[in-house]
DOLO-903553 format. One line per 5 residues: number of its first residue (from 1); their letters; for each residue x, y, z of C-alpha. Coordinates in pm, whole numbers, plus 50000, padded with zeros to 5 digits. Example, Ala and Ser with C-alpha at 12.3 -4.5 7.8 and 13.67 -1.06 7.14 Angstrom:
% DOLO-903553
1	as	51230,49550,50780 ~ 51367,49894,50714;
This chain:
% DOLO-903553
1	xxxxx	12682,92994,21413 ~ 12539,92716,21677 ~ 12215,92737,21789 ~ 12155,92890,22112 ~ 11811,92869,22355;
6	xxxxx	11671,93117,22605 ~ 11527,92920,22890 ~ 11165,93012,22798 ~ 11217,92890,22452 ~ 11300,92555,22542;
11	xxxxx	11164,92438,22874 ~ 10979,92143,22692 ~ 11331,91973,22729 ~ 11377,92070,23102 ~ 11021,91877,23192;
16	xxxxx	11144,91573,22974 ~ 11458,91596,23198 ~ 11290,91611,23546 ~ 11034,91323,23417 ~ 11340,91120,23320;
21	xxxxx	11484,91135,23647 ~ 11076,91049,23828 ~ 11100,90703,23656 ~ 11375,90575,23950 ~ 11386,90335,24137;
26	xxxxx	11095,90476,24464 ~ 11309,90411,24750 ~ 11552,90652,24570 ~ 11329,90961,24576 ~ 11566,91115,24360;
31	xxxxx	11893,91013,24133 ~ 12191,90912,24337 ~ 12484,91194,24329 ~ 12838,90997,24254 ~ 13114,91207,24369;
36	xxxxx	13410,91205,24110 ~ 13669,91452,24155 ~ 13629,91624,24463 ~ 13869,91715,24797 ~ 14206,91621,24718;
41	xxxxx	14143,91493,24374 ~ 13925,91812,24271 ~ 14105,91975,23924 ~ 14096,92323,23773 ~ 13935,92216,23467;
46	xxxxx	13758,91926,23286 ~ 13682,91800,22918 ~ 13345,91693,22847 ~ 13243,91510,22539 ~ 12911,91455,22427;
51	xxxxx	12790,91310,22077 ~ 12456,91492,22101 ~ 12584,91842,22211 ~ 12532,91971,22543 ~ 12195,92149,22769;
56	xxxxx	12361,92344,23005 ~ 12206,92502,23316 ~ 12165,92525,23703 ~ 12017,92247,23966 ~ 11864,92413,24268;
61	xxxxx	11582,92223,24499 ~ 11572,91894,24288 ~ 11503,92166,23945 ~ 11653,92144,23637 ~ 11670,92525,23467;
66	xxxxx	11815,92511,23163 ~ 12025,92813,22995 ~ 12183,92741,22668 ~ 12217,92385,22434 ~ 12562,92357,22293;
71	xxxxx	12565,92191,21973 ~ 12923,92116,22022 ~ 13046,91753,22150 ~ 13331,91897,22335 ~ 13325,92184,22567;
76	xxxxx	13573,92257,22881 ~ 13500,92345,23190 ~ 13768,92573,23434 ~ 13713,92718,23792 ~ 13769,93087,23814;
81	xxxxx	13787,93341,24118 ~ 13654,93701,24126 ~ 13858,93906,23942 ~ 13983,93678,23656 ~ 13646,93867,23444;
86	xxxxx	13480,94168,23513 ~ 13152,94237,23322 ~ 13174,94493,23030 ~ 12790,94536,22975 ~ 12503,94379,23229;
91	xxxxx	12110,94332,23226 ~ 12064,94321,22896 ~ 11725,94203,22746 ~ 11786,93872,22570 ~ 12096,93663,22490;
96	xxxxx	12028,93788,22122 ~ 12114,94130,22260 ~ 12456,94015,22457 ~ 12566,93815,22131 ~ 12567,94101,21963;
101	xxxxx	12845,94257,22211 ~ 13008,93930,22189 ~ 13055,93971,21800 ~ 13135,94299,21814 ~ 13420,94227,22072;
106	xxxxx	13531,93987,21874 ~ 13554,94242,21573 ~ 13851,94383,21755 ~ 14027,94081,21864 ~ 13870,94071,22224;
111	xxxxx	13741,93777,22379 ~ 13385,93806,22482 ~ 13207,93587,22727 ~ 12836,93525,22742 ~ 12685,93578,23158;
116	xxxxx	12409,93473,23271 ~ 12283,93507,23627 ~ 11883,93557,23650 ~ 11984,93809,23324 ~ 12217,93799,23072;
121	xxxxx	12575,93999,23021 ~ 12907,93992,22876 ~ 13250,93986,23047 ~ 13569,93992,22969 ~ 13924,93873,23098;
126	xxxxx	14038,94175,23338 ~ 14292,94194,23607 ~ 14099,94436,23811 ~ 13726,94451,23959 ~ 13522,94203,24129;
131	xxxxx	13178,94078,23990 ~ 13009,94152,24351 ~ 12919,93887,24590 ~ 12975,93560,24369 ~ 13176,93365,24534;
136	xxxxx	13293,93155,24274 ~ 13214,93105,23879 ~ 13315,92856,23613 ~ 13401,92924,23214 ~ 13227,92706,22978;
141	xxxxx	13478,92733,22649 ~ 13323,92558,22354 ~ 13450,92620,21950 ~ 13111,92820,21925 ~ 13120,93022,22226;
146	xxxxx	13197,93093,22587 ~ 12988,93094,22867 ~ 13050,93217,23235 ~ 12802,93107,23502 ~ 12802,93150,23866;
151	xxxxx	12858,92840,24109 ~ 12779,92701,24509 ~ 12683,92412,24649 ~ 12309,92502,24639 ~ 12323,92579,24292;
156	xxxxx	12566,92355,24106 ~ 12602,92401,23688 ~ 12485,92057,23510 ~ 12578,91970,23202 ~ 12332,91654,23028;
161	xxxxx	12375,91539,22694 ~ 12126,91654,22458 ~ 11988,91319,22325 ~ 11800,91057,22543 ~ 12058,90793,22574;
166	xxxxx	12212,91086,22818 ~ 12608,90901,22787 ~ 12877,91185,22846 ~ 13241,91183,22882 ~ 13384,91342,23170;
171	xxxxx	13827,91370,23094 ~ 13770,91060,22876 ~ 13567,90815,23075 ~ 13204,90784,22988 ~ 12901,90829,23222;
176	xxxxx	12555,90788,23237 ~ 12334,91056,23327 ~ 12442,91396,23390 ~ 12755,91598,23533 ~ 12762,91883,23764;
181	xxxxx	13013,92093,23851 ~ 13052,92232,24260 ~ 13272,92460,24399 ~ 13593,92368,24574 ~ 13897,92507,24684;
186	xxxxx	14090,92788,24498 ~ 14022,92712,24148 ~ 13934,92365,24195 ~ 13591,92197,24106 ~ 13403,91923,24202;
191	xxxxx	13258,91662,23974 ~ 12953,91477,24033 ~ 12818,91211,23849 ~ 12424,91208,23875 ~ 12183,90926,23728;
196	xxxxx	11984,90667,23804 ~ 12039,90404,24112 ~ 12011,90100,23898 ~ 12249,90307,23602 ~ 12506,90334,23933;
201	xxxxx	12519,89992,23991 ~ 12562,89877,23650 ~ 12938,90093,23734 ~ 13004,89909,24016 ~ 12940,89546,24023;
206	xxxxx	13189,89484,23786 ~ 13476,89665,23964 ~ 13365,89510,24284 ~ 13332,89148,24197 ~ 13475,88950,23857;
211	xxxxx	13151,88942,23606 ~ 13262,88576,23511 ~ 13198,88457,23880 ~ 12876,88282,23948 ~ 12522,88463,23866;
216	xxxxx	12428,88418,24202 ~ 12730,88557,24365 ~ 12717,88861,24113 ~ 12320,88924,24223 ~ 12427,88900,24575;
221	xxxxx	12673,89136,24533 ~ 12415,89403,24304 ~ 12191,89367,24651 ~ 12475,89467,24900 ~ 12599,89752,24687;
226	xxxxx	12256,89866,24630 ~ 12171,89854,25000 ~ 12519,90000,25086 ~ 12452,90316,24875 ~ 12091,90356,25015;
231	xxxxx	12251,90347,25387 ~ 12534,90562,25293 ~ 12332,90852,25105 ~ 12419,91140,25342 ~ 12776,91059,25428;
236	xxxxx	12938,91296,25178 ~ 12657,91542,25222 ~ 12903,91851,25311 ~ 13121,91836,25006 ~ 12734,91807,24825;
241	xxxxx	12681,91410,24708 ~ 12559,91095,24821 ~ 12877,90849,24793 ~ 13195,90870,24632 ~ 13360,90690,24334;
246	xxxxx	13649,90533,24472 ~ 13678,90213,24732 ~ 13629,90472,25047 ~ 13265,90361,24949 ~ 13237,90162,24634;
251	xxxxx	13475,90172,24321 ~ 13279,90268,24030 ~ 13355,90290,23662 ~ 13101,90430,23488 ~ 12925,90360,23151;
256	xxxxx	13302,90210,23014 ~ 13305,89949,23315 ~ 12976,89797,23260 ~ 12970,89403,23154 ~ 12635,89279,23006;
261	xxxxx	12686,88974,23211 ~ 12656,89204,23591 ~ 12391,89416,23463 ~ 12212,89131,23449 ~ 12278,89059,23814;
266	xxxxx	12162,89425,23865 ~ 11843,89406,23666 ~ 11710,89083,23822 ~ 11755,89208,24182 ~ 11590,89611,24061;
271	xxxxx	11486,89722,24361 ~ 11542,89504,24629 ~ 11712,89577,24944 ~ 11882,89405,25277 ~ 11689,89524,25555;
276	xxxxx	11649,89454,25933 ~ 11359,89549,26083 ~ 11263,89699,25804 ~ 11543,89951,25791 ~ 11839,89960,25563;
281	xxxxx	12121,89772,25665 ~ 12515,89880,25655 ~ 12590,89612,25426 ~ 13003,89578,25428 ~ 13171,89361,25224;
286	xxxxx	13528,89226,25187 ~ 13687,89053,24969 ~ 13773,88688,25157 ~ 13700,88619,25588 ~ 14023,88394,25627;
291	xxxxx	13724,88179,25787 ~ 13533,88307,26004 ~ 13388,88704,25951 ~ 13393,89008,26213 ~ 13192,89089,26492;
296	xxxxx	13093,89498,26443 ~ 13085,89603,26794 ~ 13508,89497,26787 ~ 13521,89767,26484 ~ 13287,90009,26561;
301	xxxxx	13273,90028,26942 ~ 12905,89952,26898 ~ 12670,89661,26836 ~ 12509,89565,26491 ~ 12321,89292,26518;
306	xxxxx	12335,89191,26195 ~ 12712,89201,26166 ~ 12818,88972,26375 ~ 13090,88658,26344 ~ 12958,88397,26086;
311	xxxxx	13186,88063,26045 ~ 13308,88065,25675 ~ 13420,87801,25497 ~ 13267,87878,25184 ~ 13604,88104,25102;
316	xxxxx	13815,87744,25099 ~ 13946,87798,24701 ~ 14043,88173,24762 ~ 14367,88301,24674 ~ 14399,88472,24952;
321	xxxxx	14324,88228,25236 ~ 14669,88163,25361 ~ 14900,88442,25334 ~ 15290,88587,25457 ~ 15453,88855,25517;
326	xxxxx	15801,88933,25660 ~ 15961,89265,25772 ~ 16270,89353,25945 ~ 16279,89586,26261 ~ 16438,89878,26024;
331	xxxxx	16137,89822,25801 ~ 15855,89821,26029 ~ 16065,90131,26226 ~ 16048,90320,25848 ~ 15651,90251,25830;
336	xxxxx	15550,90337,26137 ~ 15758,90632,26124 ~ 15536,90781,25871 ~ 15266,90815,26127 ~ 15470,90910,26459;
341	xxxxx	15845,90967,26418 ~ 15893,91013,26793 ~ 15927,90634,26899 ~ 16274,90630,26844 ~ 16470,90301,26709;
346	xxxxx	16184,90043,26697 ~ 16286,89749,26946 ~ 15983,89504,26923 ~ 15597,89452,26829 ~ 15346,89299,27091;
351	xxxxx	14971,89198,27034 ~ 14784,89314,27348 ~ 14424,89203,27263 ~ 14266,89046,26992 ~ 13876,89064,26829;
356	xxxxx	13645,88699,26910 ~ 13706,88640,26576 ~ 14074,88603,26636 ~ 14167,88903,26464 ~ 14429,89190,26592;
361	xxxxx	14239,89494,26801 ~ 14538,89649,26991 ~ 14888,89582,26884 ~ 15185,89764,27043 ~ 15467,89935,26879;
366	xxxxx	15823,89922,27136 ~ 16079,90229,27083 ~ 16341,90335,27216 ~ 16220,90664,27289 ~ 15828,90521,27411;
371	xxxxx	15584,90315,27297 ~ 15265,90315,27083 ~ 14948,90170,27109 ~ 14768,90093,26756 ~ 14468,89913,26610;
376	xxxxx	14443,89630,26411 ~ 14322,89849,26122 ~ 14625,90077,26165 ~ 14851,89794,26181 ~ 14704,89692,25859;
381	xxxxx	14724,90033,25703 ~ 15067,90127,25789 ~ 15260,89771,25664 ~ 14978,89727,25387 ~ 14879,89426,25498;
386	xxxxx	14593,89213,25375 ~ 14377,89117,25677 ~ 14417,89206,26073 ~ 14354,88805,26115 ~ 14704,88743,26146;
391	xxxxx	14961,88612,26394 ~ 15314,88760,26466 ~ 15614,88532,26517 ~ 16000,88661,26599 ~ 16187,88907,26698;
396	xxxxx	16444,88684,26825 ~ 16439,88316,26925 ~ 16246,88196,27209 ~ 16290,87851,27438 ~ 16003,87678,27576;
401	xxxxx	16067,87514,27883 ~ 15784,87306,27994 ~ 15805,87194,28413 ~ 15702,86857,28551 ~ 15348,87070,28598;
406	xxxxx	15356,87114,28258 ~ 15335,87488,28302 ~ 15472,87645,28011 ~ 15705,87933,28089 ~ 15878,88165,27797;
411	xxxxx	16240,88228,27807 ~ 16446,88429,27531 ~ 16764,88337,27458 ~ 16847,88603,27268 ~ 17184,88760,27330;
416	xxxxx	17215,88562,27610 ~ 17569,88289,27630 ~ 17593,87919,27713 ~ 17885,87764,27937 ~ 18075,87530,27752;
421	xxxxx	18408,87360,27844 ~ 18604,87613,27571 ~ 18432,87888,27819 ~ 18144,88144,27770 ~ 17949,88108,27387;
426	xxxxx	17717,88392,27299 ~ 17412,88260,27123 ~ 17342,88603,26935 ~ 17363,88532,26550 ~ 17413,88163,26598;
431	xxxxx	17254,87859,26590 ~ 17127,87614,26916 ~ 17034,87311,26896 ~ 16789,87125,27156 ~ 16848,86752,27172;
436	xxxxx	16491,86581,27262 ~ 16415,86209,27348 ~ 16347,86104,26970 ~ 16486,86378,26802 ~ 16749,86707,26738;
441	xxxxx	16582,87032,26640 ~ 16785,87339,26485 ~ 16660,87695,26668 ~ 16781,87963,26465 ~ 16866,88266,26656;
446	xxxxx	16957,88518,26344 ~ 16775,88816,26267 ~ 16546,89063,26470 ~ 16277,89048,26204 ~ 15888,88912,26230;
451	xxxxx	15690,88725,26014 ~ 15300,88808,26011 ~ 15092,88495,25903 ~ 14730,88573,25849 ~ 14434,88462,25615;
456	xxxxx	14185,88689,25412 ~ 14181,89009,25265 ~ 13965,89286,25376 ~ 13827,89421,25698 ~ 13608,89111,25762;
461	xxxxx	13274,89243,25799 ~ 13014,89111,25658 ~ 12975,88952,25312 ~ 13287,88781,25222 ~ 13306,88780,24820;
466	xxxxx	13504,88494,24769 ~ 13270,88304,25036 ~ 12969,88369,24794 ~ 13134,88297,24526 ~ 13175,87900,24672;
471	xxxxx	12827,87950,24780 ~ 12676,87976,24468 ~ 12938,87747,24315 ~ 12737,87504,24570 ~ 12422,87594,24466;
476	xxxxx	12306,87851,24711 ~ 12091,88131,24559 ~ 12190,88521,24633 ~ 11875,88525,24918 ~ 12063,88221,25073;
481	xxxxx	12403,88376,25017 ~ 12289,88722,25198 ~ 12136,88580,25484 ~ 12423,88376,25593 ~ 12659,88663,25618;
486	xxxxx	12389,88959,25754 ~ 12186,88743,26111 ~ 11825,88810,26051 ~ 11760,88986,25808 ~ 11521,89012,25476;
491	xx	11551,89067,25104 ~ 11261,89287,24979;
């Protein structure tokens, strides 16, 4: 039989646990809480694999009080409602005492589960009954036992491995630190990922920016992220963590992501920050500017000072600089029709205003049943394109005809005929050609389709990656690098 330990028996291991935690970074007063599963992507159930065995317990007011160590490197974890088990003997004495039930349960071929809740009990599977006022619980099935603990947002279930080097495996990726489990819809539990603010970053700088790119570029980039997650800390506060896993925030990978080469970057920048008068900054990043980066206030609706345009043409060897994309009327009619089906046929695509960096902030969408006004960023979104710093050309051919003022008026020719001596010609689907002083050009008039030419990839604000990157290639340092793309600020 595994070992099992009352709380009072081993709360040595709970202080270790707490002091383990006290050694972070000080501007993080406490761990960082990485949200992994949660919403949408919350699941029933879980695996968790730990070499050392498990401590098991509850998290309440920054506390660790632990119930039970596991000896067993793989447990699972499930969501349950009230009702799935109803208790079959309550407040006993000691979990010596509800073992004993357990094993004598399990003498006649019935499941028992262990309960623990201020005291300890032992349930069972039953269709009928309610356990009272928990609102939700989770079963903890291991090959040595089964456990059954109560569950809410104030008091999540954590689950650390037992030795120091604290790696567990959460449905097959690895993790530093500990995992706790929250409630969430139905059956459905959250996972959060809680350790360290430096452990975080060794997760994320490698999924953010290649580890083979300059030193300087990669140190740049530990600072932002760092800084980003210290700004960020309260945003998913309601669904109970600090930032999430995935690129709504920062993509992070966990122990099996990290690269010795960006933990490096993280270690020699421990601790240091992007601030502006002395306050944490919202330090946004993209991927490449297309030259020049975006002012907030055109984003936001209001003024960072920090964020503001910055000429780039550190970004120069990106592959992303120049890029096109080309979509028929039907197509761009499908996409859009995701979002608002009531546009009718779609008949043509106008910019109406544009950001001072030159990128798209209204854009409007012509049907035949109305017209729709969107932003750049939902331009973007709905034809999955790379940058909003993009220009729009066709939907049928346009003349130019220039006056002895040299006022420049536009004329379409679409659909429209030419009189020739055999008689009316329509232009639609052909051809024209314009016969200059020095020269003959071809105007094609086929098609009702638009080509988007932009540059960059990303939303444009603030630190471009690809721009540091040539920076440091050039010998800038990640101070340097920071300070060009965030006006005014400091590194400490």
């Amino acid at each position: 039989m595994k070992r099992f330990f009352f709380i009072l028996a081993i709360f040595l291991i709970v202080i270790n646990l707490n002091q383990a935690y006290a050694t972070a970074n000080q501007v993080f007063k406490e761990p960082i809480r990485v949200g992994l599963f949660y919403d949408k992507s919350a699941l029933e159930s879980y695996k968790l694999n730990s070499q050392s065995g498990f401590i098991l317990g509850f998290k309440q007011d920054g506390d660790f009080n632990q119930i039970i160590e596991i000896d067993d490197n793989d447990i699972e974890i499930a969501g349950v409602l009230p009702g799935d088990y109803v208790p079959v003997k309550e407040n006993l004495n000691s979990i010596q005492e509800a073992w004993e039930i357990v094993s004598q349960l399990s003498s006649k071929k019935k499941d028992g589960y262990l309960f623990y809740n201020g005291k300890w009990s032992v349930w069972i599977k039953g269709p009928e009954g309610s356990p009272g006022n928990i609102e939700k619980y989770v079963v903890v099935t291991a090959a040595s036992l089964k456990v059954i603990l109560p569950v809410s947002m104030e008091r999540p279930v954590y689950f650390s491995p037992a030795n120091e080097q604290k790696i567990i495996s959460l449905n097959g990726r690895r993790y530093r630190g500990i995992i706790e489990i929250l409630p969430s819809q139905d059956r459905k539990i959250t996972a959060v990922n809680e350790l360290e603010i430096e452990d975080y970053l060794y997760g994320v700088v490698p999924l953010e920016m290649p580890s083979n790119w300059p030193q300087e570029a990669l140190k740049a980039q530990a600072v932002a992220s760092r800084t980003y997650a210290l700004y960020n800390l309260s945003k998913w506060e309601k669904l109970g963590f600090d930032i999430c896993g995935s690129t709504q925030d920062q993509a992070y990978g966990g122990f099996d992501a990290e690269n010795m080469v960006s933990n490096e970057a993280v270690d020699e920048t421990k601790g240091q920050y992007i601030l502006y008068n002395n306050k944490p900054i919202m330090a946004l990043y993209h991927a490449d500017s297309g030259g020049i980066t975006e002012d907030s206030k055109d984003v936001f609706g209001f003024d960072l000072p920090y964020l503001k345009p910055v000429e780039d043409s550190f970004d120069r060897d990106s592959p992303h600089s120049i890029w096109n994309a080309s979509f028929s009327l039907k197509d761009i009619g499908e996409k859009v029709g995701k979002i608002d089906a009531s546009l009718g046929e779609i008949e043509g695509i106008s910019v109406i205003e544009k950001t001072s960096s030159g990128r798209i902030k209204k854009i409007m969408i012509q049907g035949t049943s109305g017209n729709k006004i969107l932003s750049g960023s939902e331009i973007r979104n709905v034809l999955q394109l790379k940058s909003t710093l993009f220009d729009i050309r066709g939907g049928g051919a346009n003349l130019f005809v220039i006056s002895g003022s040299d006022y420049e008026k536009k004329i379409s020719i679409k659909d429209r005929a030419i009189i020739s001596r055999r008689g009316l010609f329509n232009l639609s689907g052909q051809d024209a050609f314009l016969a200059g002083l020095t020269d003959i050009k071809n105007v094609s008039l086929v098609g009702d389709g638009y080509e988007f030419s932009g540059r960059g990839w990303g939303h444009g604000i603030g630190m471009s990656q690809w721009g540091a990157r040539g920076m440091a290639e050039q010998g800038y340092n990640y101070k340097q690098i920071l300070q060009h793309y965030y006006k005014n600020v400091e590194i400490k």
